[in-house]
N, C-alpha and C positions, 0 to 999 in steps of 0.2 A: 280375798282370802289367800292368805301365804299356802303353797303347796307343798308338802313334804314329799321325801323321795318314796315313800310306800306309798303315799295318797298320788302320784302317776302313776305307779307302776296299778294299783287297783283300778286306777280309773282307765290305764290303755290295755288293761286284762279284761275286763267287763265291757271295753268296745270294740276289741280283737277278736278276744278269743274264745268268750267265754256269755253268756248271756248274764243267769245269776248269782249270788251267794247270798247265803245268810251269813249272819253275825261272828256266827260261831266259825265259818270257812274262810271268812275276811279274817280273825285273829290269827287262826292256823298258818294262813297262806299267806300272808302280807307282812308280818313280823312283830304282831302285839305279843308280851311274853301268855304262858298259861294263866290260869287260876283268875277265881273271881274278877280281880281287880283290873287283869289283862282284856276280860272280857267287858267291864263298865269300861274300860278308856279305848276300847273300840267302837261299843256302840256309841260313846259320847263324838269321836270322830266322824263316824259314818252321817249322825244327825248334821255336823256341820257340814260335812259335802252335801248331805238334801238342801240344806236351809242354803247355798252358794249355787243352786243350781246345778250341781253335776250328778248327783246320783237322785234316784228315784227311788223312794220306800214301797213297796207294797206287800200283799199277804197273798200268798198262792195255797192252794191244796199239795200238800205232799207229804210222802211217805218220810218215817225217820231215813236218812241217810246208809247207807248200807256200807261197813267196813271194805275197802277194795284193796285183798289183800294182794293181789293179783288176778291175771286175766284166766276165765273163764276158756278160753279159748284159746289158743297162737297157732297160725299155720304161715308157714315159708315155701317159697314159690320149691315146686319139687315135691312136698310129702302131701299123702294121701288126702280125700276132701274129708272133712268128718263124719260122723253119723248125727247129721242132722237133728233127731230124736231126743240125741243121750244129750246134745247143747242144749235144747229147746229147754227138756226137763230140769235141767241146770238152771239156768236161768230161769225159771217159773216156779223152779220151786224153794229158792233161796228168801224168799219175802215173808216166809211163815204169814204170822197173822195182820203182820203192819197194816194199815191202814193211813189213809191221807186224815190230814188235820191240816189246817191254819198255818201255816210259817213263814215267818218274817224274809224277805230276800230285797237282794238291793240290785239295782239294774243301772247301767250306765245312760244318761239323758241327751239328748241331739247335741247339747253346749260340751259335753266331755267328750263326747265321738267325736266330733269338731275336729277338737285339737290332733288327733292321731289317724284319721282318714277312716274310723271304723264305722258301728252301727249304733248308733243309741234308739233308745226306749222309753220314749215319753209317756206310750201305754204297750202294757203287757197286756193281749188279747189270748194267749196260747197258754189255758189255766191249766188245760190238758195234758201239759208236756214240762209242766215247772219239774214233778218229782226226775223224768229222765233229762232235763235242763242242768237239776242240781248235783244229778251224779255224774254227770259229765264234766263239771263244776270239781266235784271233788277228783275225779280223774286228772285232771290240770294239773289241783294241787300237790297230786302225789306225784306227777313225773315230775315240778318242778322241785321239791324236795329232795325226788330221791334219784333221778336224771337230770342234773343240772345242765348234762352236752347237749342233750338233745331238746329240753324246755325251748330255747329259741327260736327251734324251729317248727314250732305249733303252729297249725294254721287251720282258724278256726271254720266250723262249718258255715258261717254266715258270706265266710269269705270264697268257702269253695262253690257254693250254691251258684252262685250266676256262670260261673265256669263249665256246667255240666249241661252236657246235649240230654236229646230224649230218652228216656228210659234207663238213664246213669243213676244210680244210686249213689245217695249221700251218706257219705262217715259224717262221723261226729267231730274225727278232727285230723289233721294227715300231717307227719313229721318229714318235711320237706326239704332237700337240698336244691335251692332252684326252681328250675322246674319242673326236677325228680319227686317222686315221693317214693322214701325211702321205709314209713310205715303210715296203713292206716289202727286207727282207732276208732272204736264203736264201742259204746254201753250198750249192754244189751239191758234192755228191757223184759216186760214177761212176754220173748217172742215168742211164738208160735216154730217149728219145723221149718215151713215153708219159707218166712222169714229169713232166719238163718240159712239158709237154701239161696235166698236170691240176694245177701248179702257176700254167702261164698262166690258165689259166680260171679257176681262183678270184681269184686277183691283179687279173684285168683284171674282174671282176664280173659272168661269167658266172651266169646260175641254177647251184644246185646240183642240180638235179634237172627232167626236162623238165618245161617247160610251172611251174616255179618263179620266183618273183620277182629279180627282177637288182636287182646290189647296186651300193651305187660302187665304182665301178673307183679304184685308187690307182697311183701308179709303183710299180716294184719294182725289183730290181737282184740279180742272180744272178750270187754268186762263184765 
């Protein structure tokens, strides 16, 4: 199969950076134009990457996608912690009545991680996590859209995961100079207070444990 330059660029985004997308997020974010027709000659591509081996079709449970208009959240090392509460309720009660349904998403398979050193997915076991998979998903593609400086320097959660000692908590994706991280990022989901609580504290450089060493504190920004 010949490879066009948005058929890499989807396939070492979905082994990077990113686990899913549907249809409709591959059009958006990879550069099919709008409207119907943009949308049949993406799903028509996307079928040829299943049928070549690189991508993987499946149907997860998940919520419609939620508009991110910006973050829910932003704090910088220096201003006050939040009221844990007032985020919680933010986040939990933004979802109204949505419900999960059936949706199409595409995952990157071992033969397209290959090529780029990332993660593929021959099976999706984590049906649990697709709807905060796909807004993390949609997170990507709005910084790359609408941050184009700092898109390059995403580095996805699958990547920072082996890096983290005990009791570290995982962002969903950290904008990296290096071996700086310059911002993290987190979708929140419908957390809870507490949650939000013990994502502040590692974000802002609390110890992980009493009477442990404190870390640098980084901004963070919570969609």
């Amino acid at each position: 199969m010949q490879l066009q330059d948005r058929d890499r660029l989807l396939l070492r985004s979905l082994s990077l950076d990113v686990r899913l997308a549907t249809p409709d997020q591959v059009r958006r974010g990879w550069g099919w134009p709008d409207g119907p027709s943009g949308l049949r000659n993406c799903r028509y591509r996307l079928r040829a990457l299943v049928e070549a081996g690189l991508l993987r079709a499946i149907t997860v449970p998940s919520t419609p996608v939620l508009a991110l208009e910006g973050p829910v959240f932003a704090w910088s090392p220096g201003d006050p912690a939040p009221n844990f509460d007032t985020v919680a309720y933010a986040l939990q009660t933004r979802w109204g009545d949505a419900d999960e349904q059936p949706t199409r998403a595409y995952a990157a398979t071992f033969k397209a991680a290959a090529s780029f050193g990332g993660r593929g997915r021959n099976r999706y076991t984590r049906l649990e996590q697709a709807t905060h998979d796909l807004h993390v998903t949609e997170l990507y593609i709005r910084i790359r859209q609408e941050e184009p400086e700092i898109a390059n320097h995403w580095v996805g959660e699958d990547l920072i995961a082996p890096e983290l000692e005990r009791f570290e908590k995982l962002a969903d994706a950290e904008i990296r100079d290096g071996d700086q991280t310059l911002l993290y990022l987190e979708f929140g989901g419908r957390y809870g207070a507490r949650e939000v609580r013990k994502k502040h504290e590692f974000f802002s450089g609390e110890p992980l444990r009493p009477g442990g060493p404190r870390r640098t504190p980084a901004p963070y920004e919570i969609w």
